[in-house]
Biopython code that builds the backbone (N, CA, C, O; Angstrom):
import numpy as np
from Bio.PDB.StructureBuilder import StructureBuilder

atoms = [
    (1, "UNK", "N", (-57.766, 24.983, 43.989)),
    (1, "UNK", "CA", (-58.993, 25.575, 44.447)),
    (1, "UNK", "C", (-58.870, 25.861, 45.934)),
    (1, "UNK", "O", (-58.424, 24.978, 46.668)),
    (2, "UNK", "N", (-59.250, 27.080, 46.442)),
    (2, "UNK", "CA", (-59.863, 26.995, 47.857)),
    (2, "UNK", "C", (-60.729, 27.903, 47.736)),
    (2, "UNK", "O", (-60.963, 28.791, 46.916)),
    (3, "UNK", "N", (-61.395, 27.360, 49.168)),
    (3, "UNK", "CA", (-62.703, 27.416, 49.866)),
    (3, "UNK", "C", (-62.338, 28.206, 50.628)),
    (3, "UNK", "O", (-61.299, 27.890, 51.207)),
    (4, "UNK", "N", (-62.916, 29.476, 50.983)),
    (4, "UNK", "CA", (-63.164, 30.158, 52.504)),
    (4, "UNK", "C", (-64.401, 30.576, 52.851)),
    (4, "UNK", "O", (-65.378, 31.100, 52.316)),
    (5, "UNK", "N", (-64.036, 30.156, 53.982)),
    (5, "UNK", "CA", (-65.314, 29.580, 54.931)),
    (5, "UNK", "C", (-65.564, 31.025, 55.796)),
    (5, "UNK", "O", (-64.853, 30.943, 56.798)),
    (6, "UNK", "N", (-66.312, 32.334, 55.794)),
    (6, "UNK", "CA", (-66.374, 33.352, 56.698)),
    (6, "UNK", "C", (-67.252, 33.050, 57.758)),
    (6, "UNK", "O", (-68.471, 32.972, 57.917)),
    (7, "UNK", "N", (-66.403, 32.930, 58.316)),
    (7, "UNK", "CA", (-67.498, 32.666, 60.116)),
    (7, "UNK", "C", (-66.779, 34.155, 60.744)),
    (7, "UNK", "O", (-66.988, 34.274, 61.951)),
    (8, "UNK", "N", (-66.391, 34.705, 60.444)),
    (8, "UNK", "CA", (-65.533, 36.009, 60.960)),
    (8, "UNK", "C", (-64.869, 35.790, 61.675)),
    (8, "UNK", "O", (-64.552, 36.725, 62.410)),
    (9, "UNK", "N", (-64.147, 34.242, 61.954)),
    (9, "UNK", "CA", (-63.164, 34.219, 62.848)),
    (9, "UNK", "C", (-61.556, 33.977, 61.933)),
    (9, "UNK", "O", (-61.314, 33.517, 60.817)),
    (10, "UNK", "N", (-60.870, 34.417, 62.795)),
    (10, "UNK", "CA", (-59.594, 33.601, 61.804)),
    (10, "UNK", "C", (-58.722, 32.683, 62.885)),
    (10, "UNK", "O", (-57.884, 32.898, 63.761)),
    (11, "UNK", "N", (-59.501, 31.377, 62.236)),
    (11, "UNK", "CA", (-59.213, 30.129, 63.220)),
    (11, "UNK", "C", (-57.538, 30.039, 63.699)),
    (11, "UNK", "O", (-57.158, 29.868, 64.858)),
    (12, "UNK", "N", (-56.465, 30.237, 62.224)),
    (12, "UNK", "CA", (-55.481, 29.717, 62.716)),
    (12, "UNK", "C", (-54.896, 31.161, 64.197)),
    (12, "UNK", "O", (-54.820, 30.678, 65.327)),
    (13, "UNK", "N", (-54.681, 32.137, 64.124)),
    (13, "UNK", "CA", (-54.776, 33.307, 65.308)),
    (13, "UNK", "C", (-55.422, 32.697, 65.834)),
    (13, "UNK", "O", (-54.902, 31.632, 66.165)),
    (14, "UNK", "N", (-56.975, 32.902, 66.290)),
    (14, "UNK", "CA", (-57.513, 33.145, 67.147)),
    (14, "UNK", "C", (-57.157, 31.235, 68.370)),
    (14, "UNK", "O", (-57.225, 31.335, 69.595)),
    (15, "UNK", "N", (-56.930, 30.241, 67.907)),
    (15, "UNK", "CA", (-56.517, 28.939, 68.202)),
    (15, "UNK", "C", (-55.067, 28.930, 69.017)),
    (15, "UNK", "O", (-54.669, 28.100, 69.834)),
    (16, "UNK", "N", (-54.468, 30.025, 68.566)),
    (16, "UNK", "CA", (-53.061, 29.984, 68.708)),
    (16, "UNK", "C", (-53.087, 31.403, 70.215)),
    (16, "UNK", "O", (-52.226, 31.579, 71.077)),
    (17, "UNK", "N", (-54.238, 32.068, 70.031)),
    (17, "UNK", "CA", (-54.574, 33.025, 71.298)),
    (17, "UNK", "C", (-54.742, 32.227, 72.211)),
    (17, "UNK", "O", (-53.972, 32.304, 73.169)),
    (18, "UNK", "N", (-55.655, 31.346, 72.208)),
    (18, "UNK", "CA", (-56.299, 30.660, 73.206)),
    (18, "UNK", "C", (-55.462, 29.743, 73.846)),
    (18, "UNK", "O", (-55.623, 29.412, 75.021)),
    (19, "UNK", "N", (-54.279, 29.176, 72.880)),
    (19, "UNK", "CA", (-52.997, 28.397, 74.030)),
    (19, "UNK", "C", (-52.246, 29.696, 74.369)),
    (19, "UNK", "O", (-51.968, 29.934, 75.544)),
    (20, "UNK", "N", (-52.032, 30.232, 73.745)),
    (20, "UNK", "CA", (-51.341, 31.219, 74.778)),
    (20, "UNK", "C", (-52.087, 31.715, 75.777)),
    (20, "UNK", "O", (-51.528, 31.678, 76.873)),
    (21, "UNK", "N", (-53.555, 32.330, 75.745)),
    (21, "UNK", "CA", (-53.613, 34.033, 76.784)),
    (21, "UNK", "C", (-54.655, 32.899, 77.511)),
    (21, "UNK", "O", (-54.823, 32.961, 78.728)),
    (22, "UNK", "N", (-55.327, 31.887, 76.717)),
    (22, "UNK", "CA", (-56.521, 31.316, 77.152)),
    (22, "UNK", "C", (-58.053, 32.259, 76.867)),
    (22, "UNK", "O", (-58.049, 33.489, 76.912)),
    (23, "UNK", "N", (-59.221, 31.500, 76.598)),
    (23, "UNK", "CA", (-60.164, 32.194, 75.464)),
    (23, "UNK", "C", (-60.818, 33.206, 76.447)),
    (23, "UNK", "O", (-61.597, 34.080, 76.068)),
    (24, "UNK", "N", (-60.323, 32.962, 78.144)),
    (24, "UNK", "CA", (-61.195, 34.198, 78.897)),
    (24, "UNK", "C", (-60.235, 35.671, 78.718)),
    (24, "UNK", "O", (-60.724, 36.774, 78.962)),
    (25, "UNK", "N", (-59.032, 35.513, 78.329)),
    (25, "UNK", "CA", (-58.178, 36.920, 78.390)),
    (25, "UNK", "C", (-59.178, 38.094, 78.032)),
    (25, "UNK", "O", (-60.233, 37.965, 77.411)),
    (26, "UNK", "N", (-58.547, 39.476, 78.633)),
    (26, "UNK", "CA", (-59.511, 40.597, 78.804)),
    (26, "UNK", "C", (-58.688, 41.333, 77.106)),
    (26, "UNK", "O", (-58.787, 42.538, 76.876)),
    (27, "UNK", "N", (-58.074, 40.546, 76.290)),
    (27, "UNK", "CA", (-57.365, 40.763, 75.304)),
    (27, "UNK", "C", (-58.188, 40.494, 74.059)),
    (27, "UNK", "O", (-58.309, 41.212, 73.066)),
    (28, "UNK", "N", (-58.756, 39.250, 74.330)),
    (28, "UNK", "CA", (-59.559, 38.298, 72.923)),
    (28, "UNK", "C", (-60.618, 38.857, 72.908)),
    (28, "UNK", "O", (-61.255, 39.332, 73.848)),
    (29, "UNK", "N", (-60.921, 38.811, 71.474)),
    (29, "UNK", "CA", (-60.313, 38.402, 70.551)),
    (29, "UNK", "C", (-59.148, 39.377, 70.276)),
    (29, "UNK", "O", (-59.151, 40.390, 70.976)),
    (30, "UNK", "N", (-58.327, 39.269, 69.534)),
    (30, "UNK", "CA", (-56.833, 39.829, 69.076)),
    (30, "UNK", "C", (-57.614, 40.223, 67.794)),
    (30, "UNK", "O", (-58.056, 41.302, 67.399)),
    (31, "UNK", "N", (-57.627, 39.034, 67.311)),
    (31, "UNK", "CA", (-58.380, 39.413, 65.667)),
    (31, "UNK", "C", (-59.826, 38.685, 65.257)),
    (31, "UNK", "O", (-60.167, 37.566, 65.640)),
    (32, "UNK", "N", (-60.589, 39.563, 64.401)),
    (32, "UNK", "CA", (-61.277, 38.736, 64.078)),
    (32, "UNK", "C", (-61.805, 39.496, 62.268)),
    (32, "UNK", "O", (-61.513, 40.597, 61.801)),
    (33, "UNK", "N", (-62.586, 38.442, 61.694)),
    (33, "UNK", "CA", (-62.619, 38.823, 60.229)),
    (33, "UNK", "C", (-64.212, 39.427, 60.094)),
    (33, "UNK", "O", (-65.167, 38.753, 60.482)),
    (34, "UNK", "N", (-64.365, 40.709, 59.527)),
    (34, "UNK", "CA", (-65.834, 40.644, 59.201)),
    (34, "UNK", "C", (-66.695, 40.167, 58.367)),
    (34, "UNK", "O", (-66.456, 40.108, 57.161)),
    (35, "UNK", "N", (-67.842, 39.755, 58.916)),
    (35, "UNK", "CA", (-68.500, 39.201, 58.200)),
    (35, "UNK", "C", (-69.252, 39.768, 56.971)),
    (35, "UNK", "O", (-69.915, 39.032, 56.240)),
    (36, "UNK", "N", (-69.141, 40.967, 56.787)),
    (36, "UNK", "CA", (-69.424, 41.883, 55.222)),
    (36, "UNK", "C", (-68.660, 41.654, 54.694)),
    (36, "UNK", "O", (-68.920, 41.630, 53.491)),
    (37, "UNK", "N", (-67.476, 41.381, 54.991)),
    (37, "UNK", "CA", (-66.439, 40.733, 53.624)),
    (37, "UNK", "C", (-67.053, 39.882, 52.481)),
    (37, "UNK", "O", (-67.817, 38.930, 52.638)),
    (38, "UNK", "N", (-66.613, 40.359, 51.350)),
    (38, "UNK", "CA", (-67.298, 40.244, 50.147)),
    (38, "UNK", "C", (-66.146, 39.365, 49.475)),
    (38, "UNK", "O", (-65.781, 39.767, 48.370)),
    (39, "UNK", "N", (-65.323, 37.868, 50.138)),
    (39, "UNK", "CA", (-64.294, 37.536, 49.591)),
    (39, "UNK", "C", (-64.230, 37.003, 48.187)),
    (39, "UNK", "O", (-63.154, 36.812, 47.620)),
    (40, "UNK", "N", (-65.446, 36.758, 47.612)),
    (40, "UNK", "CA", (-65.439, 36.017, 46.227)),
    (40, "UNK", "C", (-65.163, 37.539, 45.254)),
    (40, "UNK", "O", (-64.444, 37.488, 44.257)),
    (41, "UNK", "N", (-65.866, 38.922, 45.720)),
    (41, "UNK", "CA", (-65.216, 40.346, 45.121)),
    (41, "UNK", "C", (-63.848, 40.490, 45.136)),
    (41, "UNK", "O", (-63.271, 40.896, 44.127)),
    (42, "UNK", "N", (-63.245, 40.213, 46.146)),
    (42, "UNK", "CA", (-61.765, 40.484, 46.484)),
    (42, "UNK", "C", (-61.195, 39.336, 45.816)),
    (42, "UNK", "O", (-60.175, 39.837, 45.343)),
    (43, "UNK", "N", (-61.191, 37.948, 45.421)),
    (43, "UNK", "CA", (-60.875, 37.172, 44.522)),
    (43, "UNK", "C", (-60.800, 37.566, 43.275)),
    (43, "UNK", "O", (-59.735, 37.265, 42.736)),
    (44, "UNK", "N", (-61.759, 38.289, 42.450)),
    (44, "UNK", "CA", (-62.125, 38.574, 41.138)),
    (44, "UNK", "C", (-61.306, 39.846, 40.893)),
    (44, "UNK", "O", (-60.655, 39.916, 39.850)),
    (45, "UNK", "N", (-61.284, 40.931, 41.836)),
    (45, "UNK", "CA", (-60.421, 41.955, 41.942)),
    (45, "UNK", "C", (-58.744, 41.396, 41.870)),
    (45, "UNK", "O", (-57.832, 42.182, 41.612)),
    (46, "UNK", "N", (-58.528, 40.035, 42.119)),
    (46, "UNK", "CA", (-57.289, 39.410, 41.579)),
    (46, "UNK", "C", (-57.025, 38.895, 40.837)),
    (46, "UNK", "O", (-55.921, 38.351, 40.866)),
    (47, "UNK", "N", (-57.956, 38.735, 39.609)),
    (47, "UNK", "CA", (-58.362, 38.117, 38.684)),
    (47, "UNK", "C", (-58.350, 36.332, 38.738)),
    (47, "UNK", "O", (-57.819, 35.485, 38.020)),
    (48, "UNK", "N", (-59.160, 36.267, 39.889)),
    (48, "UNK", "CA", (-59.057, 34.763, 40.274)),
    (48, "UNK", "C", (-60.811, 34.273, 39.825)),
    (48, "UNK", "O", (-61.807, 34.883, 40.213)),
    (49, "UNK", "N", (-60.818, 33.347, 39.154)),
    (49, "UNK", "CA", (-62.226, 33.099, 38.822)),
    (49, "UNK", "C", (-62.602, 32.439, 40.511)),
    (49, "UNK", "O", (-61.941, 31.712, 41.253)),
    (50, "UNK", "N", (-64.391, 33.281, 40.711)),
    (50, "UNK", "CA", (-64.953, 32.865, 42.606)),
    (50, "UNK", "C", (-65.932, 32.852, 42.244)),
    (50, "UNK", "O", (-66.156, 33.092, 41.057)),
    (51, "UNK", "N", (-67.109, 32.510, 43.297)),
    (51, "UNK", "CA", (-67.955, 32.567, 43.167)),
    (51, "UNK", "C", (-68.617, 32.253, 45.097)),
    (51, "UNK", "O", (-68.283, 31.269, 45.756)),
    (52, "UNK", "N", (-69.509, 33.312, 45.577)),
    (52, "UNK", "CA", (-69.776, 32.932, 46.567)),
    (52, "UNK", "C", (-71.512, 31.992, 46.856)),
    (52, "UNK", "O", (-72.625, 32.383, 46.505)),
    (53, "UNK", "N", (-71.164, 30.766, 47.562)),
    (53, "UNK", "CA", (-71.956, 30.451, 48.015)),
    (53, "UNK", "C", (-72.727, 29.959, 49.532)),
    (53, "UNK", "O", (-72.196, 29.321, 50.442)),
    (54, "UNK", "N", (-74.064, 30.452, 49.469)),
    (54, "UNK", "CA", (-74.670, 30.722, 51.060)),
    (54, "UNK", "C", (-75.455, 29.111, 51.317)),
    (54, "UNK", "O", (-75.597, 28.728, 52.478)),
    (55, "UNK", "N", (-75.763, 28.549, 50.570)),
    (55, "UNK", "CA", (-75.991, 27.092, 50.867)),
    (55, "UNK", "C", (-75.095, 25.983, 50.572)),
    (55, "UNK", "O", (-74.514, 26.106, 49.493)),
    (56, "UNK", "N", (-74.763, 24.689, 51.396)),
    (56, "UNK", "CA", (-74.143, 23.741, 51.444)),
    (56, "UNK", "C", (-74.729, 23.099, 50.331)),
    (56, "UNK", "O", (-74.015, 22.794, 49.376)),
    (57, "UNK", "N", (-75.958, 22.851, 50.334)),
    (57, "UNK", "CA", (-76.591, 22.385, 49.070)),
    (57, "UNK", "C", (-76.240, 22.918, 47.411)),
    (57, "UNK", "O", (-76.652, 22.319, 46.417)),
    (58, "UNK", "N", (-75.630, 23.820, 47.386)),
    (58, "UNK", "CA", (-75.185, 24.650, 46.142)),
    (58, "UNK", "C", (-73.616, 24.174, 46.215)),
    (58, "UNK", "O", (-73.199, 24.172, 45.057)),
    (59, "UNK", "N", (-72.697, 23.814, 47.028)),
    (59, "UNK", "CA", (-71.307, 23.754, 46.746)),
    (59, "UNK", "C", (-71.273, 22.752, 45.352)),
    (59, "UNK", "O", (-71.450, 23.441, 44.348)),
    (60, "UNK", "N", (-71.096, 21.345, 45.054)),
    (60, "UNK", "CA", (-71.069, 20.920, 44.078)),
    (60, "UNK", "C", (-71.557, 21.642, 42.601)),
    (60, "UNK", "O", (-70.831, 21.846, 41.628)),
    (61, "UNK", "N", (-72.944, 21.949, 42.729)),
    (61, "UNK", "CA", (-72.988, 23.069, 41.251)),
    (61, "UNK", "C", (-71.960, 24.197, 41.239)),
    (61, "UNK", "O", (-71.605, 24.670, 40.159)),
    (62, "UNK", "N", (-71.704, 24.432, 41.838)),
    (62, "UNK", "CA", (-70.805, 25.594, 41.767)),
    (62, "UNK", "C", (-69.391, 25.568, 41.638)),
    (62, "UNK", "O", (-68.811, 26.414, 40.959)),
    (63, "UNK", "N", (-68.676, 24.483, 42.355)),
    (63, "UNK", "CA", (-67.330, 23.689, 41.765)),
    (63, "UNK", "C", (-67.695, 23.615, 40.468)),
    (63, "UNK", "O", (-67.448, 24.518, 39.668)),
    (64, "UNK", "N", (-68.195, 22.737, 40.222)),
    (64, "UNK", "CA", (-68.407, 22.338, 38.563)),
    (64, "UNK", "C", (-68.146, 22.933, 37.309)),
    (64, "UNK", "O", (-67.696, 22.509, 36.245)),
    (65, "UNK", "N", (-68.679, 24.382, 37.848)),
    (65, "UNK", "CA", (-68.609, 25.074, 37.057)),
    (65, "UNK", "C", (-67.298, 25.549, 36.443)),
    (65, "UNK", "O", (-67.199, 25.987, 35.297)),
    (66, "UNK", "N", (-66.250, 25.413, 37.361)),
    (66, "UNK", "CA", (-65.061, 25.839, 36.917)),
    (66, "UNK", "C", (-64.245, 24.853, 36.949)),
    (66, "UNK", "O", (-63.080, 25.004, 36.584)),
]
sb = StructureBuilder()
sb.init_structure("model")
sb.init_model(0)
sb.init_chain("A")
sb.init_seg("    ")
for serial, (resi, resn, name, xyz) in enumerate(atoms, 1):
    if name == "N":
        sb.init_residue(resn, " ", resi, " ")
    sb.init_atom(name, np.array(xyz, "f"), 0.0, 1.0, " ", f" {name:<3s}", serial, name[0])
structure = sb.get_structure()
């Protein structure tokens, strides 16, 4: 199973910018992910059983299920 978490950042880059350029560079962000990303669509489009959820309170029902 995994979990992705869209905060629109992509921690492992953007972590690895910040020891290098440092988080004030006139560069950063390098990358970042949008937050309209529809990743539980793009899962299913791989035929990966997903399901997205917007409350913390919903994660357990929703594991379960699969």
């Amino acid at each position: 199973m995994t979990v992705v978490v869209n905060n629109s950042n992509w921690g492992m880059s953007s972590n690895g910018q910040d020891l290098v350029y440092g988080a004030d560079h006139f560069a950063r962000p390098i990358s970042a992910l949008s937050s309209s990303t529809e990743y539980d669509v793009v899962a299913k489009g791989l035929q990966n059983a997903a399901a997205k959820v917007s409350r913390v309170g919903d994660i357990r029902s929703t594991v379960t299920k699969f």
